[in-house]
C-alpha positions in Angstrom: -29.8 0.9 -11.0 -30.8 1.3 -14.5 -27.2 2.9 -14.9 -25.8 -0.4 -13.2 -27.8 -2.8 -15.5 -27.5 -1.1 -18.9 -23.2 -1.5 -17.9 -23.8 -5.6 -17.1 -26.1 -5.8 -20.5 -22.7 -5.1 -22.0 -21.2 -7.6 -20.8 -19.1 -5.7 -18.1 -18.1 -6.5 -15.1 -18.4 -4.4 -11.9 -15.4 -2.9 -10.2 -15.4 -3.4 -6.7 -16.4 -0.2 -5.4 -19.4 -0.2 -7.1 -20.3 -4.0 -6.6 -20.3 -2.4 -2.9 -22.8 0.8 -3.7 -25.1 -1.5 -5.8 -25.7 -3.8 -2.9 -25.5 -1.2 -0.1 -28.5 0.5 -2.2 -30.5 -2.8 -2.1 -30.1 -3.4 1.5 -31.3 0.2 1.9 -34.2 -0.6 -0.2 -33.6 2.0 -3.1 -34.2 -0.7 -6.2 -38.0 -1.7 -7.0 -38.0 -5.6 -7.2 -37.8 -6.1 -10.6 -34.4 -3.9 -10.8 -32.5 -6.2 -7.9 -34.5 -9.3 -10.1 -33.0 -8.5 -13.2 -29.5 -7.3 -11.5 -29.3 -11.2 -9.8 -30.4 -12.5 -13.0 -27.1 -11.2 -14.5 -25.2 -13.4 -12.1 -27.1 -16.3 -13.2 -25.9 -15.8 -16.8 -22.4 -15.4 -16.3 -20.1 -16.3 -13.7 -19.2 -13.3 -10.5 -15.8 -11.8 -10.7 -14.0 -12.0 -7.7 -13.9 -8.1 -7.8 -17.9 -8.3 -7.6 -17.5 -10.3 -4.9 -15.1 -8.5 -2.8 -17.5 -5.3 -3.3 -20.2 -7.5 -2.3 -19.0 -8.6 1.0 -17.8 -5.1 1.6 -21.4 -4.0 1.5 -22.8 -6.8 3.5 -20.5 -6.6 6.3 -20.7 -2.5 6.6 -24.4 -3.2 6.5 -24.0 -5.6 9.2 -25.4 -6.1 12.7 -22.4 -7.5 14.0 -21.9 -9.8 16.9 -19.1 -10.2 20.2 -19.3 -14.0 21.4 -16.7 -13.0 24.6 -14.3 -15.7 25.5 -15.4 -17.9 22.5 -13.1 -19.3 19.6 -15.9 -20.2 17.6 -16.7 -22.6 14.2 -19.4 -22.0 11.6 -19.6 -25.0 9.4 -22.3 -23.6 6.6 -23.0 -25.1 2.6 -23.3 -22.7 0.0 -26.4 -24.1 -1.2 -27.8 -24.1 -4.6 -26.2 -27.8 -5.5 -29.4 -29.0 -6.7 -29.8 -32.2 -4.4 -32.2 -31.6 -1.9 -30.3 -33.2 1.1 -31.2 -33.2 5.0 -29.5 -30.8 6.9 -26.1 -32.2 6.9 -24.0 -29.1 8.2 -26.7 -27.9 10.7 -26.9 -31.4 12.4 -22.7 -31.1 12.2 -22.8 -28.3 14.2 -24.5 -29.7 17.2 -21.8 -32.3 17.0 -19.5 -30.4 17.2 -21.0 -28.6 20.0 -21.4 -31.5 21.8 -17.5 -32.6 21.5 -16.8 -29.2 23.6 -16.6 -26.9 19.9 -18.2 -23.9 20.1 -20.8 -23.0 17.8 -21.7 -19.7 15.9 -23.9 -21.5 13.4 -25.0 -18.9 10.6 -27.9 -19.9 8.1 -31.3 -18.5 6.7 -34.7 -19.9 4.7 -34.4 -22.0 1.8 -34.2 -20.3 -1.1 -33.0 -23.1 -3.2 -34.0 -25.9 -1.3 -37.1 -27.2 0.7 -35.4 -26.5 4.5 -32.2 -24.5 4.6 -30.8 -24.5 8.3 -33.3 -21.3 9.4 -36.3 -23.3 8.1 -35.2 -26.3 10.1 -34.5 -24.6 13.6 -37.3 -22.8 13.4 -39.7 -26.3 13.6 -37.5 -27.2 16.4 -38.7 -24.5 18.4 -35.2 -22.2 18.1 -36.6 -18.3 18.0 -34.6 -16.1 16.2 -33.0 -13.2 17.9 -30.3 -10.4 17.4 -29.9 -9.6 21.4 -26.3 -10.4 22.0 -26.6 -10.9 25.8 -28.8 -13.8 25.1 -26.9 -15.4 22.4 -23.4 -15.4 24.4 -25.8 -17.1 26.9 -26.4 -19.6 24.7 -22.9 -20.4 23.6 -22.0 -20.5 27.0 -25.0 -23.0 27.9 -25.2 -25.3 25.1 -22.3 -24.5 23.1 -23.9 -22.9 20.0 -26.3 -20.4 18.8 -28.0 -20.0 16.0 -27.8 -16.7 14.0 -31.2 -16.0 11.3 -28.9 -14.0 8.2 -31.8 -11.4 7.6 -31.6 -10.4 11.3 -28.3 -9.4 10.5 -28.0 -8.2 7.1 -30.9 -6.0 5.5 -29.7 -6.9 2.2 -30.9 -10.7 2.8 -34.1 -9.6 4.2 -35.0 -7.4 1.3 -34.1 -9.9 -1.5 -35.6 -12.8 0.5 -38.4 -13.3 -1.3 -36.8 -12.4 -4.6 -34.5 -15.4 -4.0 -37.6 -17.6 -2.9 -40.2 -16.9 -6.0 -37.0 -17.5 -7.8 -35.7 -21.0 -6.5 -32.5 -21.0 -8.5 -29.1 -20.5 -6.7 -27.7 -16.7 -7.0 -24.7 -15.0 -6.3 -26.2 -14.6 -2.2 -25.9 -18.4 -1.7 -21.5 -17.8 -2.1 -22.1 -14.5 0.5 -23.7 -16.5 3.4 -20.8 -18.2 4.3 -18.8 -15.0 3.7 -20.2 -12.8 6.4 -21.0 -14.3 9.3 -21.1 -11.5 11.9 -19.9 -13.6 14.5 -16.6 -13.7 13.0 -16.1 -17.0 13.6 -12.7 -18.1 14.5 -12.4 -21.1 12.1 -15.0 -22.6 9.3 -16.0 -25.3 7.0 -17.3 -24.2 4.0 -19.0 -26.3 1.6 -19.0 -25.6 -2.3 -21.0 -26.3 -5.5 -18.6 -26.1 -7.5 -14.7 -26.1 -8.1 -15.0 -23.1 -9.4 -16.0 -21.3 -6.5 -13.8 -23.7 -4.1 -11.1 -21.6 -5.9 -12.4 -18.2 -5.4 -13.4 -19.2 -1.5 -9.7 -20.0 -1.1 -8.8 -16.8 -2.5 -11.2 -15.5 0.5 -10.1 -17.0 3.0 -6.2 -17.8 2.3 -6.5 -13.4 2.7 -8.3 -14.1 6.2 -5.3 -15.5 7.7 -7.4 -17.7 9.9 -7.5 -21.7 9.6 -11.0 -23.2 7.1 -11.5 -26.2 5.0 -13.5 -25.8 1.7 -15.0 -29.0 0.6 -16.6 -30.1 -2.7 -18.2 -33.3 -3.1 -16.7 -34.4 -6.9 -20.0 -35.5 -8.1 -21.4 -32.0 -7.4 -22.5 -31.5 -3.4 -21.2 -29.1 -1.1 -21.0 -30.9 1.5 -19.1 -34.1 2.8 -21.7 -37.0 0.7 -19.9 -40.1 1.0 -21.4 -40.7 -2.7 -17.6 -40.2 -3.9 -14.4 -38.8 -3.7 -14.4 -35.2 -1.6 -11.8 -31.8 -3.1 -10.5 -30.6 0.2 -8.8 -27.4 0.5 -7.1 -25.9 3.8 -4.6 -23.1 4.0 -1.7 -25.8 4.2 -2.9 -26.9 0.6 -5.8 -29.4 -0.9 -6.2 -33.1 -1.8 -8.8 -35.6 -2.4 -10.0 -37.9 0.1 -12.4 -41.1 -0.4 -15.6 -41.7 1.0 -13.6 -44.3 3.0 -11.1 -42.3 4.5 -14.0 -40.0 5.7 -16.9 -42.0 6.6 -16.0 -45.0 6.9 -17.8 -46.6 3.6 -19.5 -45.1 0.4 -23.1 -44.1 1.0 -25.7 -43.8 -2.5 -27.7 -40.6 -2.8 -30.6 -42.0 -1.9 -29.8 -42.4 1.6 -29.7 -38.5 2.1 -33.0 -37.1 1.0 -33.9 -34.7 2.8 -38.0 -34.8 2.8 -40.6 -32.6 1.0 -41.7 -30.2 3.5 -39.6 -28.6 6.6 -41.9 -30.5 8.9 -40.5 -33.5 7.4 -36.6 -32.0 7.1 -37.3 -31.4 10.8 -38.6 -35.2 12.2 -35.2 -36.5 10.1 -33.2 -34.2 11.8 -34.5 -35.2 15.3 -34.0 -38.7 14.5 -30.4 -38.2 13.7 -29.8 -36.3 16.6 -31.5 -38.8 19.2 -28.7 -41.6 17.4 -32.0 -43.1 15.8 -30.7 -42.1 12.0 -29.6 -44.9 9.4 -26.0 -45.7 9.3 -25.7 -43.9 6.2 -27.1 -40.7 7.4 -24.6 -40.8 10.6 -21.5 -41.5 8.5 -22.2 -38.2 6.4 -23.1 -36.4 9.7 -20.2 -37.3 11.4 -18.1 -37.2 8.1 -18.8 -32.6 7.8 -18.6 -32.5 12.0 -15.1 -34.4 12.1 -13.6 -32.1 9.2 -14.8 -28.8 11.1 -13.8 -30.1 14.6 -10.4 -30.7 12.5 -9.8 -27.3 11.1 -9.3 -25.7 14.5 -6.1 -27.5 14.6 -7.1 -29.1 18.5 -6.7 -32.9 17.4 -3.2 -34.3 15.9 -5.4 -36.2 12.7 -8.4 -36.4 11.1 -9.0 -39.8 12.5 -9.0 -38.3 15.7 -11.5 -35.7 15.6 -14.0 -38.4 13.5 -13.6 -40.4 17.0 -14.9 -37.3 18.6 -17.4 -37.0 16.8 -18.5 -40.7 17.4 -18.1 -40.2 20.8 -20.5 -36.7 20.8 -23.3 -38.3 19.0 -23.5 -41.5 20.3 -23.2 -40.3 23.9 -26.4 -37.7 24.1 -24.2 -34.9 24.2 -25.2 -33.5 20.4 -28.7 -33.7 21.3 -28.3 -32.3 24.8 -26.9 -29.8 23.4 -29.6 -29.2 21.2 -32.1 -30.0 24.4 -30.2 -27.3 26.4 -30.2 -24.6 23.4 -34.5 -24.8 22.7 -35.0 -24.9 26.8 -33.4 -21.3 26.4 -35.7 -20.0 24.1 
C-alpha cells in the first residue's frame, strides 16, 4: 500500500488494473486502517477517474457474493449518499411502492456512513434481518415483492472499511460503488447523484450496461427526486430537466423532508409514510423517486402513468402490505 499511496501523493492517477488489486487487497484485509484511511482520503482531495472506478467495481464484483432472483426482472432504486441533507429515506420507502404496484424489488443498501439512517439502518428497526441465503430471499421476492440485500453481506470490502467510513462521516469514493454492484443484477435502476459530475460518469456506466436506468440529480444538490427544484434526468434515450411540477405535482421546501436525528426516529417517519399517514409533502417526493423507477422498465406508455400507479400502490395498502408481508418472513 505504501507503494500505492506514495504514487497518489504525486498526484497520479490509478490505472485500472491496479485500482482493482488495491481494493481486492482491502477486501482481503491486507492494509492496517490507517493505510485504507489515508488511501480514501486521496479520493476526498481530488476527484476519481473513471479508470479508478472501473478497477474498483472490478474488484467489488469478483469479490462478490452474488445473487440468482429466478424468474424475477428486478429494479433497485438506491441514492449515492453523501449529499449533505439529512433526508428520510426517500428511495427505500420508493421501493416498497414500487413493490406494491406489482415491481419487483432487489433493494441494495447498507449503514449510514454519511447520514444518520441509510436504508440498512432503517430496515433493521423495522424488524428486516439481514441474510445472504438465496433460497430465502427469492422467497421473499416472490411473497412481498422485494428483498432487502445488507452490502457488507455481500462485499468484504464494505465490511472492512465500514467503520472507516463511519468514524469518518464524510462521503468517499464507496458511496458512487453501492449503486454500482448490486449482486442481484438488477434488471433496471434508478440511481440518484450528488452531483452532475458523477451523473456523467454513471451514464458512462451504465450507457456500457446495455440495460434501461434513469440517473437523477436534484439541481440544488440532492440525489434524489426533492421537489425543492428543477430535477437533471438522464436515461439511455438522452436527458432533460423536469420541474417539481411535472413530477410531484407542486414544489415542496426542504424542511418538509428531514429525516430525524436518530434511526429510531428515521424509522417511526418511515412507518408513517408507509401506513398513508405522511404529510403531503413527504408523499409527493415518495411517489415522485417510485414513479421514475416504475418508469425506467419501460411497462407504462408515460411518466404520468406510472406516477398514477404509484398513487394507486400507496394509497391502497398495497406498499405497506408489502412491507407487512416482507418482516412476517423474517
Amino acid at each position: 500500500m505504501k507503494k500505492i499511496l506514495t504514487y497518489l501523493f504525486e498526484h497520479k492517477t490509478l490505472p485500472r488494473t491496479l485500482a482493482k488489486e488495491a481494493l481486492v487487497n482491502i477486501g482481503k484485509g491486507i492494509y492496517n486502517e490507517h493505510e485504507v484511511t489515508a488511501f480514501m482520503t486521496v479520493y476526498l482531495m481530488r476527484s476519481i477517474t473513471i479508470e479508478e472506478l472501473q478497477g474498483f467495481r472490478d474488484a467489488l464484483l469478483e469479490l462478490c457474493v452474488p445473487v440468482k432472483l429466478d424468474g424475477f426482472q428486478t429494479v433497485d432504486i438506491v441514492g449515492t449518499g453523501g449529499d449533505g441533507k439529512d433526508t428520510f429515506n426517500i428511495s427505500t420507502l420508493s421501493c416498497f411502492i414500487v413493490a406494491g404496484a406489482g415491481q419487483p424489488v432487489a433493494k441494495h443498501g447498507n449503514y449510514g456512513a454519511s447520514s444518520v439512517s441509510g436504508a440498512s439502518n432503517v430496515m433493521e428497526q423495522l424488524g428486516y434481518k439481514f441474510k445472504q441465503d438465496n433460497a430465502q430471499l427469492q422467497n421473499e421476492v416472490e411473497q412481498a415483492g422485494i428483498c432487502f440485500l445488507h452490502a457488507p453481506l455481500f462485499h468484504p470490502a464494505l465490511k472492512t472499511v465500514g467503520p472507516i467510513r463511519r468514524n469518518l462521516g464524510m462521503r468517499t469514493f464507496f458511496n458512487m460503488l453501492g449503486p454500482m454492484v448490486n449482486p442481484a443484477d438488477p434488471a433496471y435502476q434508478l440511481v440518484g447523484v450528488f452531483s452532475l459530475e458523477m451523473a456523467r460518469v454513471y451514464n458512462y456506466f451504465l450507457q456500457h450496461n446495455g440495460r434501461p436506468f434513469t440517473i437523477i440529480h436534484g439541481l440544488d444538490g440532492y440525489d434524489e427526486i426533492s421537489l425543492t427544484n428543477d430535477t437533471k434526468v438522464i436515461t439511455q434515450h438522452g436527458e432533460r430537466i423536469m420541474t417539481p411540477e411535472q413530477l410531484g405535482k407542486r414544489m415542496v421546501s426542504a424542511s418538509d423532508l428531514q429525516g430525524g436525528k436518530t434511526p429510531e426516529e428515521a424509522a417511526k417517519i418511515f412507518a408513517s409514510i408507509i401506513k398513508g399517514e405522511g404529510t403531503w409533502a413527504q408523499n409527493a417526493v415518495v411517489l415522485a423517486n417510485a414513479a421514475m423507477a416504475l418508469h425506467c422498465t419501460g411497462k407504462y406508455a408515460n411518466y404520468d402513468d406510472a406516477y398514477h400507479a404509484a398513487v394507486e400502490s400507496l394509497e391502497s395498502g398495497k406498499a405497506y402490505q408489502c412491507l407487512l408481508k416482507l418482516i412476517s418472513l423474517q
